[in-house]
N, CA and C of each residue as an Amber inpcrd file, in Angstrom:
protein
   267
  15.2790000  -0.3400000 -18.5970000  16.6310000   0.1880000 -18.5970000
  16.6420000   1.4660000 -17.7610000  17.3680000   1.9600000 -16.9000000
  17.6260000   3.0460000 -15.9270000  18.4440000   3.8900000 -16.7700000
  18.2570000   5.2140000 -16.2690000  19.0000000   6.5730000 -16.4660000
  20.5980000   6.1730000 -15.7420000  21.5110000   6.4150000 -16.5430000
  22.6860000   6.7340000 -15.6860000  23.0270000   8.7000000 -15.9570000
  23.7190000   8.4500000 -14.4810000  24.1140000   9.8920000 -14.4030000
  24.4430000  10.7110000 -15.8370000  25.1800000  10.1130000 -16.8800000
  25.4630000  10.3790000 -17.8450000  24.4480000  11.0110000 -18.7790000
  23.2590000   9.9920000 -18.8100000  21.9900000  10.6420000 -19.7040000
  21.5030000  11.6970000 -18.8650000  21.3670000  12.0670000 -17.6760000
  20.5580000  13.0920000 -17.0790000  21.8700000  14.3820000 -17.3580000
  23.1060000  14.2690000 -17.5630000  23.7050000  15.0490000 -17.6260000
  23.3110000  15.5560000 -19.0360000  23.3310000  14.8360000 -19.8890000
  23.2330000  15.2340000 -21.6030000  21.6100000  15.6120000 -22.1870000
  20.7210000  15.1740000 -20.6430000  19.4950000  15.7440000 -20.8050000
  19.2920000  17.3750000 -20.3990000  20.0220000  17.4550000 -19.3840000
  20.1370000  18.7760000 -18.7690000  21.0520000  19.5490000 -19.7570000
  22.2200000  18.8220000 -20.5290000  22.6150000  20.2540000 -21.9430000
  21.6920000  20.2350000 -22.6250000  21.5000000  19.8150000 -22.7630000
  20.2100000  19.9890000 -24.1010000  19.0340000  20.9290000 -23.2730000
  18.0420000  20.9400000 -22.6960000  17.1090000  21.7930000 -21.9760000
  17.8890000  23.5250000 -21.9100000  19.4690000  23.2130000 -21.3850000
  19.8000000  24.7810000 -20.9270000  19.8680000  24.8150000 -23.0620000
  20.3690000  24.1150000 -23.7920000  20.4860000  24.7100000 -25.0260000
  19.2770000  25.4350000 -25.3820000  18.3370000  24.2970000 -25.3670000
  16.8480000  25.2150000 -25.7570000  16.6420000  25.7930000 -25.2280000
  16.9640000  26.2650000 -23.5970000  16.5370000  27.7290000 -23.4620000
  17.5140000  28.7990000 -23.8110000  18.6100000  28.5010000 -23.8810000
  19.0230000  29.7570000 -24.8010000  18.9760000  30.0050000 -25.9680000
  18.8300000  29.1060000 -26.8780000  18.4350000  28.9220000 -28.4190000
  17.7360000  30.7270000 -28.9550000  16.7740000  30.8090000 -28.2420000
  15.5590000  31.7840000 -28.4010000  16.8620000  33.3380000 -28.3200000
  17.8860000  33.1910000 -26.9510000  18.3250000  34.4820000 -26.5950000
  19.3300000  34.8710000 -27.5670000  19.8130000  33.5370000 -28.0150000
  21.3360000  33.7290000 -29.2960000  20.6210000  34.3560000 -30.1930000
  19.1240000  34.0600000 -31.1100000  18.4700000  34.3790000 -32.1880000
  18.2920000  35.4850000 -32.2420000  17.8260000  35.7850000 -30.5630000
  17.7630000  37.7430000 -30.3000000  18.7740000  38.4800000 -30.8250000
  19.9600000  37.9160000 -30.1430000  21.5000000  38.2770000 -30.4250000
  21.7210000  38.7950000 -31.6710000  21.7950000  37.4760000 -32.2080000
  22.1850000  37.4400000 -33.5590000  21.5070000  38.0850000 -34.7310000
  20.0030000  38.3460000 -34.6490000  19.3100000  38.8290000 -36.0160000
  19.5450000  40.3510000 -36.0670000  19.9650000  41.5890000 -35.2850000
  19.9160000  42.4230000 -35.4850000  21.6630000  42.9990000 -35.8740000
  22.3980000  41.9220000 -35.9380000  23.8130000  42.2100000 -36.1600000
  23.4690000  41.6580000 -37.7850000  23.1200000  40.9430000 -38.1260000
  22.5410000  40.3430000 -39.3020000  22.2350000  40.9160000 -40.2050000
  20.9160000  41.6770000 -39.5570000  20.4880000  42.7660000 -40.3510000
  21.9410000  43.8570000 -40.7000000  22.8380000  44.4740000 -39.7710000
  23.2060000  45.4990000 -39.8610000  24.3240000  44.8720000 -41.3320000
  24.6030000  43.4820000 -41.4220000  25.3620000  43.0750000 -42.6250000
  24.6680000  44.0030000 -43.6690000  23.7920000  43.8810000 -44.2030000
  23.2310000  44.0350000 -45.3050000  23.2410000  46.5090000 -45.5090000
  22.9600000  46.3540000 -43.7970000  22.5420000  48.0380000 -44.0990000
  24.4120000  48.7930000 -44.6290000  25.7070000  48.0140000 -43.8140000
  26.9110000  48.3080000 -44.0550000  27.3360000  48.0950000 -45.7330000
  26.7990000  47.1320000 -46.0450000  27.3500000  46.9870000 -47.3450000
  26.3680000  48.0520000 -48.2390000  25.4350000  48.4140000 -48.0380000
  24.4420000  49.1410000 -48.9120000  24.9720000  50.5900000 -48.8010000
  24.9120000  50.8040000 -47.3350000  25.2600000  52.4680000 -47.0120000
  26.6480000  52.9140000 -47.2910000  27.9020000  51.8930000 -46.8960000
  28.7040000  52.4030000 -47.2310000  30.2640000  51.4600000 -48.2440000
  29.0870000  50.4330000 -48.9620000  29.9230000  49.9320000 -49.8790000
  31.1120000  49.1520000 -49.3510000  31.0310000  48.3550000 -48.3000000
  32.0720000  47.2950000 -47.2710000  30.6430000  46.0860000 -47.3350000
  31.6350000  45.0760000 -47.3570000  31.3170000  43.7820000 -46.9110000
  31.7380000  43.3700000 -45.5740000  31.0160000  42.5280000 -44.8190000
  31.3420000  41.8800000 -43.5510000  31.7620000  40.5410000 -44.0930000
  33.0210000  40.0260000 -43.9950000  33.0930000  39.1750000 -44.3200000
  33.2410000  38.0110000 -43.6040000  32.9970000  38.3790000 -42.2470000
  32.3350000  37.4990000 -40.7160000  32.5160000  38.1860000 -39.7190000
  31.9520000  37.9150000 -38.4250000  31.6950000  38.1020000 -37.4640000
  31.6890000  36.7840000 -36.3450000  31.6960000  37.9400000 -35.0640000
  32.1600000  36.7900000 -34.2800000  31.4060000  37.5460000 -33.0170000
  30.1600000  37.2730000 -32.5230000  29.7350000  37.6720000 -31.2450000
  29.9290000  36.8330000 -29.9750000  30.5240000  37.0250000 -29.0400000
  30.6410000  36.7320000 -27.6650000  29.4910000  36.8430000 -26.6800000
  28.7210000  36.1770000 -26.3610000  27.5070000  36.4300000 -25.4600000
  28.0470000  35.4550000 -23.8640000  27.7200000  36.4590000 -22.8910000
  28.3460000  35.4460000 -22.2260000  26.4600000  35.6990000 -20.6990000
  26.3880000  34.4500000 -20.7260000  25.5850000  33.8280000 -20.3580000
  25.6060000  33.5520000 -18.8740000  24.3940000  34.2840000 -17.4110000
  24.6380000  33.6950000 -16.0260000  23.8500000  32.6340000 -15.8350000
  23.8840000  31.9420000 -15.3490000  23.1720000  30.6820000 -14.6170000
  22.7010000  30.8970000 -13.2510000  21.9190000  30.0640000 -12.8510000
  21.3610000  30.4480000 -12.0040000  21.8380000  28.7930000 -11.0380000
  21.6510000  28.9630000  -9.7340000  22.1030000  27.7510000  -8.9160000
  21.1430000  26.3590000  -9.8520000  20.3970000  26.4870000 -10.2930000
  19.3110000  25.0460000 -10.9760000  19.6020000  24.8450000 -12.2960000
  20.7820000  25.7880000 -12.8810000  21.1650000  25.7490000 -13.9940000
  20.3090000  26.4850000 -15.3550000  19.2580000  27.0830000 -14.6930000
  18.4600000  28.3420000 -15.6960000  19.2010000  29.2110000 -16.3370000
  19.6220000  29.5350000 -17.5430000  19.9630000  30.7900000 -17.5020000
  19.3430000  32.0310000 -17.3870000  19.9630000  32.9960000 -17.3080000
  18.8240000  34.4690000 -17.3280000  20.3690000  35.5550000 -17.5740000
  18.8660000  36.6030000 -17.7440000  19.4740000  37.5720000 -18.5150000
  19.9620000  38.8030000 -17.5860000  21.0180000  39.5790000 -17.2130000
  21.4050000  40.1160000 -16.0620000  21.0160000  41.4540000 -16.0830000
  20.8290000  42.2180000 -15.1060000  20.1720000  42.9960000 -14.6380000
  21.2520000  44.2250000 -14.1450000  22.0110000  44.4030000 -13.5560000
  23.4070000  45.3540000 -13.6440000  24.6240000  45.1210000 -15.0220000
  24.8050000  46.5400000 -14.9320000  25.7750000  46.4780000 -16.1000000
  27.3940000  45.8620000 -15.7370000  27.2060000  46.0280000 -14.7970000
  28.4970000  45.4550000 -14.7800000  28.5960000  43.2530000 -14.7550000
  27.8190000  43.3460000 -14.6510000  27.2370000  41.4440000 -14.8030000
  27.1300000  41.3480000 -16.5620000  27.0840000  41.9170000 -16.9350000
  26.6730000  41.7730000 -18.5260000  27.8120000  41.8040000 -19.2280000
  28.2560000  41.1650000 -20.8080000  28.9640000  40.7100000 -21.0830000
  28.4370000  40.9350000 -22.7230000  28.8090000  41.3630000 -23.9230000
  28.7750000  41.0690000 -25.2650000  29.6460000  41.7230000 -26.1490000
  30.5510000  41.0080000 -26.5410000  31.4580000  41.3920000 -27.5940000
  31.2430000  41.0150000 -29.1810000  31.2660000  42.0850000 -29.9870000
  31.0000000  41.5380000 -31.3430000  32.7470000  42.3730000 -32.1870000
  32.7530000  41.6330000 -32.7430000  34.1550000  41.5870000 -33.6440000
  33.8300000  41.2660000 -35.1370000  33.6380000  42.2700000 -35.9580000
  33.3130000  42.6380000 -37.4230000  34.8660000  42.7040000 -38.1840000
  34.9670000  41.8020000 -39.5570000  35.8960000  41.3940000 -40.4320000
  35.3430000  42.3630000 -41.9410000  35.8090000  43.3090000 -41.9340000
  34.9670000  43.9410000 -43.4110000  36.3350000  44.0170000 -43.9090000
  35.8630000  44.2910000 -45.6770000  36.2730000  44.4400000 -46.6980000
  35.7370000  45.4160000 -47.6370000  36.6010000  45.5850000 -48.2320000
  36.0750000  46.7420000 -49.4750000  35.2030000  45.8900000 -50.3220000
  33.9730000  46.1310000 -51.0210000  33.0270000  45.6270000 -52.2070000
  33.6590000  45.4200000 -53.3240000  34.6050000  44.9850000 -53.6720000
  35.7300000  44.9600000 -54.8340000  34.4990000  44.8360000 -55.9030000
  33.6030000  44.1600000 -56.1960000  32.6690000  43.9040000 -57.3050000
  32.1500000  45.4630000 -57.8610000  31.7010000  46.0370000 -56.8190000
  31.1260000  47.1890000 -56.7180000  32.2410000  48.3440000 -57.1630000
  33.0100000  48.1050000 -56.7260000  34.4740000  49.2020000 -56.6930000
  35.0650000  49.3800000 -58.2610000  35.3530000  47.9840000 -58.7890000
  35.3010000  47.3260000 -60.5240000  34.6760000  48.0360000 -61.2980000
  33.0800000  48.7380000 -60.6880000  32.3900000  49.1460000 -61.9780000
  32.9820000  50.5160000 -62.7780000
């Protein structure tokens, strides 16, 4: 059975996924962490978040990570709340 264009297309998302897989995790674990230090230090819950990473490619479809600031791109957007549990006591 032959490759149609179709599978090499859905082979190639998948490869760029796994290589960014690793850069989102970067992203993401230190906003993660800061959930836990906000609610401790100053008694707010995050009650989601929403980070924007925006990602260059390269002509072969690599991504990479950019090198001037003005090429770079990350927005994070924090939903807090008061600790009502905490607030109760």
């Amino acid at each position: 059975m032959s490759r149609t264009w179709g599978d090499e297309l859905d082979s190639s998302v998948q490869q760029t996924f796994d290589m960014i897989r690793p850069l989102l995790i970067r992203a993401c674990k230190p906003i993660a962490m800061s959930f836990e230090e906000i609610k401790e230090r100053y008694n707010i819950n995050v009650d989601s978040a929403e980070l924007e990473v925006n990602f260059n490619f390269s002509a072969t479809g690599i991504p990479y990570v950019v090198s001037s600031k003005q090429d770079s791109s990350i927005t994070i957007k924090l939903h807090l709340s008061p600790n009502m549990k905490e607030n109760q006591s």
